[in-house]
C-alpha positions, 0 to 999 in steps of 0.5 A: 202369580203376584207375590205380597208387597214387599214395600208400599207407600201410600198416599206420600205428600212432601211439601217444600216451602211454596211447593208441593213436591208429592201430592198423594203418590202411592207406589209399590214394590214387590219380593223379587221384581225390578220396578222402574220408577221415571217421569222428567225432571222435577216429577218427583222421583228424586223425593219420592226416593228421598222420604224412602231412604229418611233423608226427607220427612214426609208431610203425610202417607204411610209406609209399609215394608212387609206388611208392617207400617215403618217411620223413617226419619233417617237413612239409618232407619231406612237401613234397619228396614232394609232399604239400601241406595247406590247412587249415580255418584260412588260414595264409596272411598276409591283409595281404600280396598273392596274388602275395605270399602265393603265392611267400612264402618261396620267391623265387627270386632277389633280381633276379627283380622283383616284377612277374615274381612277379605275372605269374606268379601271374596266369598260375596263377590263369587256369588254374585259374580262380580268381577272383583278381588276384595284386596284390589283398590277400589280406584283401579276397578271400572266405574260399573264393578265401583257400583256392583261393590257398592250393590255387594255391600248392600246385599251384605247388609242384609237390604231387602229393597235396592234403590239404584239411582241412574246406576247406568248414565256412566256406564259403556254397552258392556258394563250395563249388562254386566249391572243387568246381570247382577241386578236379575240375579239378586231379583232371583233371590228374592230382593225388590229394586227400584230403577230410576233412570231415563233410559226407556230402552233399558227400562223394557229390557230389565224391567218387570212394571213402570210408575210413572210421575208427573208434576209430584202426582202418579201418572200410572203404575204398569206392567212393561207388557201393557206399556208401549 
């Protein structure tokens, strides 16, 4: 049974100077599926991405998040939408804590006590089972619980759509079952997330639908069903 789209962009055009980045690409994203996004280098996935998350301005298009057309023009109004990214690269600060790293830059108030934050950290984490203490540096965590803090924190900023950027070319057998686990459980709580990678393999085991890119233009948008 298909659910309503969650995300839908239409139509997205991103010219650079002598370039055409997106000639036209429509992608789609629903309530509680993983949608993996590929094609080769320089296809168009990076700045597909990138005119979501408002760190590129698209030259034409529309998007929709639940139903309702949004302007993204920065990575703040793809946060108000719901729209989080972790990338391949931790952009988190490895020498401060979980709990730290999970509330940096939103505190809530001065009186709210350190002690609060990391019960309330610790909360997250158990329900999402990521195998973490909120009072441990970030640092001394392996790079896939890096990633899941950073999925944490986005979750707890209410995300509905997650965007992971090549969340497993640093990660060993383990620990990207570890990320699958986490990505199916958030998939069940209804959050859409887009998959980047160049895995094929890790693509058919996690996936529900493909979109491909090629040269800027959509090749195709799949079930993994009907894609060999």
């Amino acid at each position: 049974m298909q659910t309503d789209p969650l995300l839908q962009m239409r139509h997205i055009v991103k010219i650079f100077p002598g370039v055409r980045a997106l000639n036209g690409v429509d992608f789609t994203l629903r309530k509680g599926e993983i949608h993996a996004l590929m094609g080769e280098n320089g296809a168009g996935k990076s700045t597909l991405i990138k005119v979501l998350t408002g760190v590129y301005a698209s030259d034409g298009g529309e998007i929709k998040v639940e139903g309702q057309a949004v302007s993204i023009r920065s990575p703040q109004d793809a946060q108000n939408n719901g729209i989080s990214t972790v990338y391949q690269e931790i952009t988190l600060c490895p020498n401060l804590t979980v709990a730290e790293n999970m509330f940096i830059g939103r505190e809530e108030s001065a009186w709210v006590k350190r002690k609060d934050y990391e019960k309330r950290a610790d909360e997250i984490l158990s329900n999402l089972g990521i195998p973490a203490r909120s009072t441990q540096e970030l640092g001394n965590c392996s790079l896939a619980v890096q990633q899941m803090v950073a999925i944490a924190r986005a979750v707890d900023m209410k995300c509905k759509v997650l965007i992971l950027d090549e969340p497993t070319s640093s990660l060993d057998d383990k620990e990207v079952n570890m990320l699958f686990d986490l990505m199916r459980d958030l998939k069940s709580k209804g959050v859409g997330i887009i998959f980047v990678t160049h895995f094929l393999e890790q693509v058919y085991e996690v996936s529900d639908r493909i979109t491909v890119l090629r040269n800027g233009e959509l090749v195709g948008e799949y079930t993994v069903e009907e894609l060999p």
